[in-house]
C-alpha positions as CSV (number, residue, x, y, z in Angstrom):
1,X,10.9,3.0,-34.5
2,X,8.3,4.6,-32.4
3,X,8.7,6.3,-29.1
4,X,6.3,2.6,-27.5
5,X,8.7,0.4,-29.8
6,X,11.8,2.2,-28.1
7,X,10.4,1.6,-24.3
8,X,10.2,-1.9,-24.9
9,X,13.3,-2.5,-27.0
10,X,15.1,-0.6,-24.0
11,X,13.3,-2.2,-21.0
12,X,14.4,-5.9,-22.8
13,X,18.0,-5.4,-23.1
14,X,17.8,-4.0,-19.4
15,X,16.3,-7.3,-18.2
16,X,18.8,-9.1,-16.7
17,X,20.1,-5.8,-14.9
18,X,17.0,-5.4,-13.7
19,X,16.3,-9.1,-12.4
20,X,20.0,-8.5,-10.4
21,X,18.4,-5.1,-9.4
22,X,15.4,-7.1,-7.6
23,X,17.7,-10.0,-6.1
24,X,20.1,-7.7,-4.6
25,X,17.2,-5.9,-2.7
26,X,15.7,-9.4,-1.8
27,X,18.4,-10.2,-0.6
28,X,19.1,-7.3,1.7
29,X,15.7,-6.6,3.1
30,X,14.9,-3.6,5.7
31,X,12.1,-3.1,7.9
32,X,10.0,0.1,7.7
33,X,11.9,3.1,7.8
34,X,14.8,1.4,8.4
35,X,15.7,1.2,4.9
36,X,19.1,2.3,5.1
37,X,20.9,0.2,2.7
38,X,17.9,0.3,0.3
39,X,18.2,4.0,0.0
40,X,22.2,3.9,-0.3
41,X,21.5,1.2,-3.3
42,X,19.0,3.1,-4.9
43,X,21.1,6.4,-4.5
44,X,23.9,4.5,-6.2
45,X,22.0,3.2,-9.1
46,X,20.8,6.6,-9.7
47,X,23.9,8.4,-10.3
48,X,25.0,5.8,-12.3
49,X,22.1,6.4,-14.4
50,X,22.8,9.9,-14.4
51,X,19.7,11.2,-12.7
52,X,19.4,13.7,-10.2
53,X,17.4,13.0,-6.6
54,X,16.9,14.9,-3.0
55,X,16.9,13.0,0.2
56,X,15.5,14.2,3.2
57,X,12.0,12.6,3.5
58,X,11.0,10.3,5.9
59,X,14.7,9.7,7.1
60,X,15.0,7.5,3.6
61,X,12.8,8.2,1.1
62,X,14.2,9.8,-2.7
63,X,12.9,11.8,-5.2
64,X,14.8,11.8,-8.6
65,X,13.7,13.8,-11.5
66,X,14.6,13.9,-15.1
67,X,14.0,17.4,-17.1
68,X,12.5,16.4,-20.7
69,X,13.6,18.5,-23.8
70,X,10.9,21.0,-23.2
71,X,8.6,22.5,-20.2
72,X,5.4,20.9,-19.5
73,X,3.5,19.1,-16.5
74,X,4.9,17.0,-13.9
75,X,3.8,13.1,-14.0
76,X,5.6,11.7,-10.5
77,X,5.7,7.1,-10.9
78,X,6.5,5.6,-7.2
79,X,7.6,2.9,-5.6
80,X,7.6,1.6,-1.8
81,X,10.7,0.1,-0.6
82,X,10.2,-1.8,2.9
83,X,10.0,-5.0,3.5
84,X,8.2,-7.0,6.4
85,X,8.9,-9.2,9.9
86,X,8.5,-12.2,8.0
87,X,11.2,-15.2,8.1
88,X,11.9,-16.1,4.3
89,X,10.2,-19.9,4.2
90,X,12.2,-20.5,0.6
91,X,15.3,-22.6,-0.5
92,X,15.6,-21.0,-4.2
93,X,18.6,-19.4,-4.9
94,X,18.0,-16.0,-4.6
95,X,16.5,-15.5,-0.5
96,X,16.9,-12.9,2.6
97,X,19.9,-12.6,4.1
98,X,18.1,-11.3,6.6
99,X,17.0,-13.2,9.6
100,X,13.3,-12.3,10.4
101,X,12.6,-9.9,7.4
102,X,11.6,-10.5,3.8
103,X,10.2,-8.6,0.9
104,X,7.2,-10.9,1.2
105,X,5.2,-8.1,-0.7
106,X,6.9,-7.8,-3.4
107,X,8.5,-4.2,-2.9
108,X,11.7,-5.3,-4.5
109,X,9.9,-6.2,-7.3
110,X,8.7,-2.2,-7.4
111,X,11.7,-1.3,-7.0
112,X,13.5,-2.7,-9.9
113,X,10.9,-1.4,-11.8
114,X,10.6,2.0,-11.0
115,X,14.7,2.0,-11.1
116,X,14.9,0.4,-15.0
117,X,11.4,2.7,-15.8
118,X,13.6,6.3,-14.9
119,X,17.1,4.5,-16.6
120,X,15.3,4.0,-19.7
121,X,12.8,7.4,-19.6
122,X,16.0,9.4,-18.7
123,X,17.8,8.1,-21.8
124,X,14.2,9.0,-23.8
125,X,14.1,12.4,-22.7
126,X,14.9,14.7,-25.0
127,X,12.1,12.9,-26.8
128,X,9.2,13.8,-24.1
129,X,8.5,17.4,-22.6
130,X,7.5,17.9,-18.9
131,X,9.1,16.8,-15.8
132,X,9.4,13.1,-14.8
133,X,9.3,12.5,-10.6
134,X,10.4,9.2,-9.3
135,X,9.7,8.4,-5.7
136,X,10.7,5.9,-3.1
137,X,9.3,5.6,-0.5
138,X,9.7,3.9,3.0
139,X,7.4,2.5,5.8
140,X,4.5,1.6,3.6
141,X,3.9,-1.7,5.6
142,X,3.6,0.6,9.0
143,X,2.1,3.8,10.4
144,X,2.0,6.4,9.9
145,X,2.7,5.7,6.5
146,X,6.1,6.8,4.3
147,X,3.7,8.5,2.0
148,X,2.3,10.6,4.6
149,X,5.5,11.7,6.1
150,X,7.2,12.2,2.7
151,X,4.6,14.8,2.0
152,X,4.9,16.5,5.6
153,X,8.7,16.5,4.8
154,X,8.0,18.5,1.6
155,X,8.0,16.3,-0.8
156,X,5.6,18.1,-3.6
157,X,6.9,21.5,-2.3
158,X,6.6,23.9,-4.9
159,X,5.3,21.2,-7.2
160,X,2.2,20.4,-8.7
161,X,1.9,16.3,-9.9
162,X,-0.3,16.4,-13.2
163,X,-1.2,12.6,-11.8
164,X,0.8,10.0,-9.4
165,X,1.3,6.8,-10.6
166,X,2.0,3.3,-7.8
167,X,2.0,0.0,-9.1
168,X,1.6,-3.1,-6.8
169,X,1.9,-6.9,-7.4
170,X,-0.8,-9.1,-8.3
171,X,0.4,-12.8,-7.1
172,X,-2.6,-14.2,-8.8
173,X,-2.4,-11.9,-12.4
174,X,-0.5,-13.8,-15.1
175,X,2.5,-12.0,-15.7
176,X,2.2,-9.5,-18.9
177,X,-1.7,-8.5,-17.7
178,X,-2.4,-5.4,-15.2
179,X,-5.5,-4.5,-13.9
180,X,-6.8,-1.1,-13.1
181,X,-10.1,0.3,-11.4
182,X,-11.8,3.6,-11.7
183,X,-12.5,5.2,-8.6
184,X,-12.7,3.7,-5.4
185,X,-10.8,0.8,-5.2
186,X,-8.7,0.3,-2.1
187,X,-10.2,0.3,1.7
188,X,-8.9,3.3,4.6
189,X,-7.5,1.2,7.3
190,X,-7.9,2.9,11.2
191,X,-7.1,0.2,14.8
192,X,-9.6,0.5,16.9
193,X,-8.4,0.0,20.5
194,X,-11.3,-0.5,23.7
195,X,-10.9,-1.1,27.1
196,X,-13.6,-2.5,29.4
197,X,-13.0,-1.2,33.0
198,X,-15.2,-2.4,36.0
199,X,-15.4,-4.0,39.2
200,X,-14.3,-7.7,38.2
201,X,-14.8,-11.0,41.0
202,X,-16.6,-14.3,41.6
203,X,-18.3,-15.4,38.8
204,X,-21.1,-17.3,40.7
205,X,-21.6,-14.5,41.8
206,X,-21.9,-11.6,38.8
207,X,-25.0,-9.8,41.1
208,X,-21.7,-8.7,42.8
209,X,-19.9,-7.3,39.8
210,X,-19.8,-5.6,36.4
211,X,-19.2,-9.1,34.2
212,X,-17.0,-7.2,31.4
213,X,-16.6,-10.0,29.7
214,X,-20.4,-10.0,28.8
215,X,-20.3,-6.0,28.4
216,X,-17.0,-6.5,26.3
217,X,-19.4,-9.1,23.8
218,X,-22.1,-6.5,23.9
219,X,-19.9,-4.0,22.2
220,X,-18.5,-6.3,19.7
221,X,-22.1,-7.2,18.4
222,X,-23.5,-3.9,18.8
223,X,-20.1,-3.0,16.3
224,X,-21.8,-5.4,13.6
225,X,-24.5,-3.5,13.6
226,X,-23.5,-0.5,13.1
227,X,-21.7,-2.0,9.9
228,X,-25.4,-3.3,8.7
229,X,-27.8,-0.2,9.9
230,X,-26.1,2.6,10.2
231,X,-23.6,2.7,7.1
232,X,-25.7,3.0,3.8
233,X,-25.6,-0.6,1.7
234,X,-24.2,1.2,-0.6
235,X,-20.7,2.2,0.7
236,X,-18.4,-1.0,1.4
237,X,-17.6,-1.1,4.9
238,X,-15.5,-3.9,7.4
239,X,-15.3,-3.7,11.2
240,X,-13.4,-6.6,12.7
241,X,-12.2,-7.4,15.9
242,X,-9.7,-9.7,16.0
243,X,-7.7,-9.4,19.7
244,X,-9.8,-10.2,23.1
245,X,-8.0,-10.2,25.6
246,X,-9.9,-11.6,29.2
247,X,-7.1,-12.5,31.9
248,X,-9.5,-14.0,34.2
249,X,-10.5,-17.9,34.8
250,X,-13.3,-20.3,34.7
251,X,-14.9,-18.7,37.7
252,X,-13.3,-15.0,37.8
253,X,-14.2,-12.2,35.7
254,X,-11.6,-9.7,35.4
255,X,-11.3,-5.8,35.9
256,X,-10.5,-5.5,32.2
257,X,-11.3,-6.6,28.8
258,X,-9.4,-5.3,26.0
259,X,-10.5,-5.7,22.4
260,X,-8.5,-4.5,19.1
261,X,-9.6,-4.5,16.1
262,X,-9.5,-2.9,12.2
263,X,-12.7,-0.4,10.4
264,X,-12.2,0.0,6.6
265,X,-14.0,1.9,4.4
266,X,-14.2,3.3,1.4
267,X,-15.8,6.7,2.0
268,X,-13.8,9.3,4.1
269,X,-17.2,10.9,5.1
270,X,-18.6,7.7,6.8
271,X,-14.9,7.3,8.1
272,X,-14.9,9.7,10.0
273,X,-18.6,9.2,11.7
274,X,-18.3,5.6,12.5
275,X,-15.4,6.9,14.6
276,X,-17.7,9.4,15.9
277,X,-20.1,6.2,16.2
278,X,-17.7,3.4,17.8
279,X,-16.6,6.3,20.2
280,X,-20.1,6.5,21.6
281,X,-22.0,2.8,21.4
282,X,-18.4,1.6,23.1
283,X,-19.0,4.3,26.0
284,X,-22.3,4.4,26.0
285,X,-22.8,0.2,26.4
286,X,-20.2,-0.3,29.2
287,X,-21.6,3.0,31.5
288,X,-25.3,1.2,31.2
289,X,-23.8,-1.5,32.8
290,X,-22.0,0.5,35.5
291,X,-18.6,0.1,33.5
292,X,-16.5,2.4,31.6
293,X,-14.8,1.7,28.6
294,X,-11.8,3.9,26.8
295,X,-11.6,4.1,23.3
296,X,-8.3,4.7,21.4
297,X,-9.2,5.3,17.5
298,X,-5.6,4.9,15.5
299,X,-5.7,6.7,12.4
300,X,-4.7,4.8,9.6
301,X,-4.4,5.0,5.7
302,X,-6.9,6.8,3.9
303,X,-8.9,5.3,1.2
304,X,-7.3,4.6,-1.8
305,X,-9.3,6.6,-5.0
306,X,-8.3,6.3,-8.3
307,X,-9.1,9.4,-10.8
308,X,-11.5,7.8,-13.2
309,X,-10.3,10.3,-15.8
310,X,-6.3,9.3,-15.7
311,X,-7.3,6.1,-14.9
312,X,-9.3,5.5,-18.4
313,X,-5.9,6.9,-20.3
314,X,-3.8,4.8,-17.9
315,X,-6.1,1.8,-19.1
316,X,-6.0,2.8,-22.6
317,X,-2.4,3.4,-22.8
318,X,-1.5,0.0,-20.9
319,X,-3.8,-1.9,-24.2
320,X,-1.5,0.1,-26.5
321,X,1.5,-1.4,-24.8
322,X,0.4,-4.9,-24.2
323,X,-3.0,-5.2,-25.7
324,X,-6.8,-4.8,-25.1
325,X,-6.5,-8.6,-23.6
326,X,-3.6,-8.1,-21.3
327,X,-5.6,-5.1,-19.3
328,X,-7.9,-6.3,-16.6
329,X,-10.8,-4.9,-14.8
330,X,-10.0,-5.1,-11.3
331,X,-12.6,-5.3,-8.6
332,X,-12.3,-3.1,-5.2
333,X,-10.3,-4.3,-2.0
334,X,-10.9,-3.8,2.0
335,X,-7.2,-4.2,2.1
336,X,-5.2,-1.0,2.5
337,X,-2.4,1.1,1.0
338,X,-0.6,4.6,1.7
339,X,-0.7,5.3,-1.5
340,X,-4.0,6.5,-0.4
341,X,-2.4,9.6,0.7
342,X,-1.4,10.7,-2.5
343,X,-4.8,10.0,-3.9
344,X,-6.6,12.2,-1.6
345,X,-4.7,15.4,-2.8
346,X,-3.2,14.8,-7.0
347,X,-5.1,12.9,-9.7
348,X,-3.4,9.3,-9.2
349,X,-3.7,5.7,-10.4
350,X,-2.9,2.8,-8.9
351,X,-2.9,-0.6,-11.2
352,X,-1.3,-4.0,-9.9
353,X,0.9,-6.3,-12.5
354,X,0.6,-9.9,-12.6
355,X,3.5,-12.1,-11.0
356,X,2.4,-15.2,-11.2
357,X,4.0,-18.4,-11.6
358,X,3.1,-20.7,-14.1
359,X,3.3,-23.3,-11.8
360,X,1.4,-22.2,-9.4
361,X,4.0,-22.3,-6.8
362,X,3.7,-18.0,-6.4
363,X,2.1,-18.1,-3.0
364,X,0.5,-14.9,-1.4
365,X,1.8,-11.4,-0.5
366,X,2.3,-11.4,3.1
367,X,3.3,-14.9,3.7
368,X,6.9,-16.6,4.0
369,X,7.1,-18.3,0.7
370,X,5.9,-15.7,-1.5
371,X,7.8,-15.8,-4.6
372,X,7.1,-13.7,-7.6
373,X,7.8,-14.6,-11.1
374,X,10.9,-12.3,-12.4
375,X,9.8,-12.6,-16.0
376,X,7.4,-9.6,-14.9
377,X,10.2,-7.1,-14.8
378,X,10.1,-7.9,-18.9
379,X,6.7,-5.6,-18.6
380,X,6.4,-3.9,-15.8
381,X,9.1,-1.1,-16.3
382,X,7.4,-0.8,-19.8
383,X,4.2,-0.6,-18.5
384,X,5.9,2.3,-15.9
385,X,7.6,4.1,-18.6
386,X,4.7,3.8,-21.3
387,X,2.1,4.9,-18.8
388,X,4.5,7.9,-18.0
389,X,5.7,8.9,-21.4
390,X,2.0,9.0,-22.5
391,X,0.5,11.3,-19.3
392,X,3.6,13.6,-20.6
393,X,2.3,13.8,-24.0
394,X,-1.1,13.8,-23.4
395,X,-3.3,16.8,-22.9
C-alpha cells in the first residue's frame, strides 16, 4: 500500500471522529478572538494525538508541528476557527448552543480537517522528511485579521514556510471536487468611511446653505468613476457604498452626511492609489462646494494571491488523490480573506472543497441556515494531508 492509499485508508477509519470533531465545535461557537473554548478543544485533541504546539498568538491562535523522519522544508496547512454574530436558523440535530453566534462559514468544518489531516500525517511521519506546521487561527471574520496578528506575534519566527496551504468551503462544489486558481484569486477588502460637513438649513432655501446631501451624491458618483477611468480595465476593481446616513427631513438638510462603504481590488499597487484617489476627489468635491468632508480609510485584508507554481502541484496532486474530474478551475472573487496575509510574504495556495448537499438544502456561507454536508470530511483531510505529504516530497 502506497503512501496516497495510506492517507485515505487512515482519513476513513477517522471519519466518524472527525464528524464528532465538527459537531462539538458547532455546537460551541466563539466570536472572533474570543475563541477560548475552541483553543482549549483543539489544545486537547492535540495532545491526545501526540503532537506538540505553542500558544501565544493572537490571544488564541496554535501552531503544532510534527518532525518527519528526516530534515527538509517546512510545508505549514491552516485553518481559521471563529465563528460569526449570526442566530443558528436550523432544527437539525446537531446546532449552536450559542445564542447569537454560529459557524455559518463553515470554520468547524476546517477545523475538523486540519485536526484529522495532522492526526493521521503525525502517524505517517517517519514516512515523510521535513517539518509539518499546523495553524489555527482566530479572528478571520474581523479586523485586523488573526492571520495578521499571528504573524506580528511571531508566528514564522525563525521559520521559513516552503508554501502555506488554507482551504475554505465551497457551499455550491459537490462534495469530493476542489477547485483551485493560479494567481490572483481573492479581492483586498479596505472600509471606506466619509463625512460631509457644512452649514445645513431650510431646504427651500439651499442659496442659504451647503446642501450636503447633494455634495454627499456627488462623491458617491464621482467614486464610480474612478472605478471605470482611472483603474485600468484590466485589474478587477469594486467600490461600493452601502451606509448613507442623512438625519435631516423633507425640508431640512443636515450639517452632516456620512457614507460607508467597501474598495476591493486585486492589485496592491492600485490599492494603494485609489486610496490616495478617494482621499482627494472626497476632499476635493465637498471644499468646491464650500464643505469639508473627512475621510477615514480602514485598512483591510490584502489580496489574496495564489503562487501559480505550488498551485499547479497543488492541482496536480489533488487529480492524483481524487481524479482529473474532481479538480475544478475556479474563477476569481471580490470577496475577501486574511489568508491574504500569508500570501503576500510565503508561496501559498488557497483551494475551496465542495459541501454541498445533494438536496439542495446547503444554503450560503454567511447566512443562518447554512449547513454543510459532513460527508466532505471523507475528503477533505485527505485532500489536506495528500497536498501536504506531496509539497514534502517534492522538489
Amino acid at each position: 500500500m502506497n503512501l496516497k492509499e495510506r492517507i485515505t485508508e487512515r482519513v476513513e477509519a477517522c471519519f466518524a471522529d472527525t464528524v464528532q470533531l465538527r459537531r462539538t465545535l458547532h455546537e460551541n461557537p466563539e466570536l472572533s478572538f474570543c475563541e477560548t473554548g475552541t483553543a482549549a478543544f483543539i489544545r486537547a485533541r492535540l495532545t491526545e494525538y501526540g503532537i506538540r504546539y505553542k500558544t501565544g498568538y493572537a490571544q488564541n491562535g496554535i501552531a503544532a508541528f510534527v518532525d518527519c523522519a528526516k530534515p527538509g522544508k517546512t510545508v505549514v496547512l491552516r485553518a481559521d476557527m471563529d465563528a460569526l454574530p449570526i442566530e443558528e436558523d436550523a432544527d437539525h440535530e446537531c446546532v449552536s448552543r450559542n445564542n447569537g453566534v454560529m459557524h455559518a462559514c463553515g470554520h468547524d468544518m476546517h477545523v475538523a480537517s486540519l485536526l484529522t489531516a495532522a492526526r493521521v500525517l503525525n502517524e505517517l511521519r517517519h514516512e515523510l522528511h521535513g517539518t509539518l506546521m499546523f495553524v489555527f487561527q482566530p479572528g478571520e471574520e474581523s479586523f485586523p485579521g488573526g492571520a495578521n496578528v499571528m504573524m506580528r506575534d511571531g508566528l514564522f519566527d525563525g521559520i521559513e514556510p516552503g508554501v502555506v496551504i488554507g482551504a475554505h468551503v465551497m457551499p455550491d462544489m459537490p462534495v469530493g471536487h476542489v477547485g483551485f486558481c493560479p494567481g490572483n484569486y481573492m479581492a483586498s477588502g479596505d472600509e471606506i468611511h466619509l463625512t460631509v460637513k457644512g452649514r445645513g438649513g431650510h431646504g427651500g432655501m439651499p442659496h442659504l446653505l451647503t446642501d450636503n446631501v447633494l455634495i454627499a451624491c456627488q462623491i458617491v458618483v464621482a467614486m464610480q468613476q474612478l472605478v471605470a477611468r482611472v483603474v485600468p480595465a484590466t485589474v478587477p476593481a469594486v467600490l461600493s457604498f452601502g451606509k448613507i446616513i442623512a438625519n435631516g427631513a423633507t425640508n431640512i438638510i443636515p450639517d452632516t452626511v456620512y457614507m460607508a462603504g467597501t474598495l476591493r481590488m486585486m492589485s496592491e499597487q492600485w490599492r494603494a492609489e485609489m486610496k490616495k484617489r478617494i482621499r482627494k476627489v472626497a476632499v476635493g468635491i465637498a471644499e468646491s462646494f464650500g464643505a469639508q468632508c473627512d475621510v477615514d480609510i480602514k485598512d483591510g485584508y490584502p489580496s489574496v494571491y495564489n503562487d501559480p507554481l505550488a498551485t499547479a502541484t497543488a492541482s496536480r496532486l489533488a487529480e492524483q488523490l481524487l481524479g482529473a474530474g474532481n479538480v475544478e478551475q475556479m474563477k476569481v472573487r471580490m470577496t475577501a480573506e486574511d489568508f491574504g496575509y500569508y500570501t503576500q510574504k510565503y508561496p501559498s495556495v488557497f483551494y475551496r472543497f465542495g459541501v454541498a448537499r445533494p438536496d439542495g438544502t446547503t444554503g450560503n456561507v454567511h447566512t443562518s441556515h447554512f449547513l454543510p454536508d459532513e460527508q466532505a470530511l471523507k475528503t477533505s483531510p485527505a485532500v489536506m494531508a495528500w497536498l501536504a505529504a506531496g509539497f514534502l516530497m517534492s522538489e
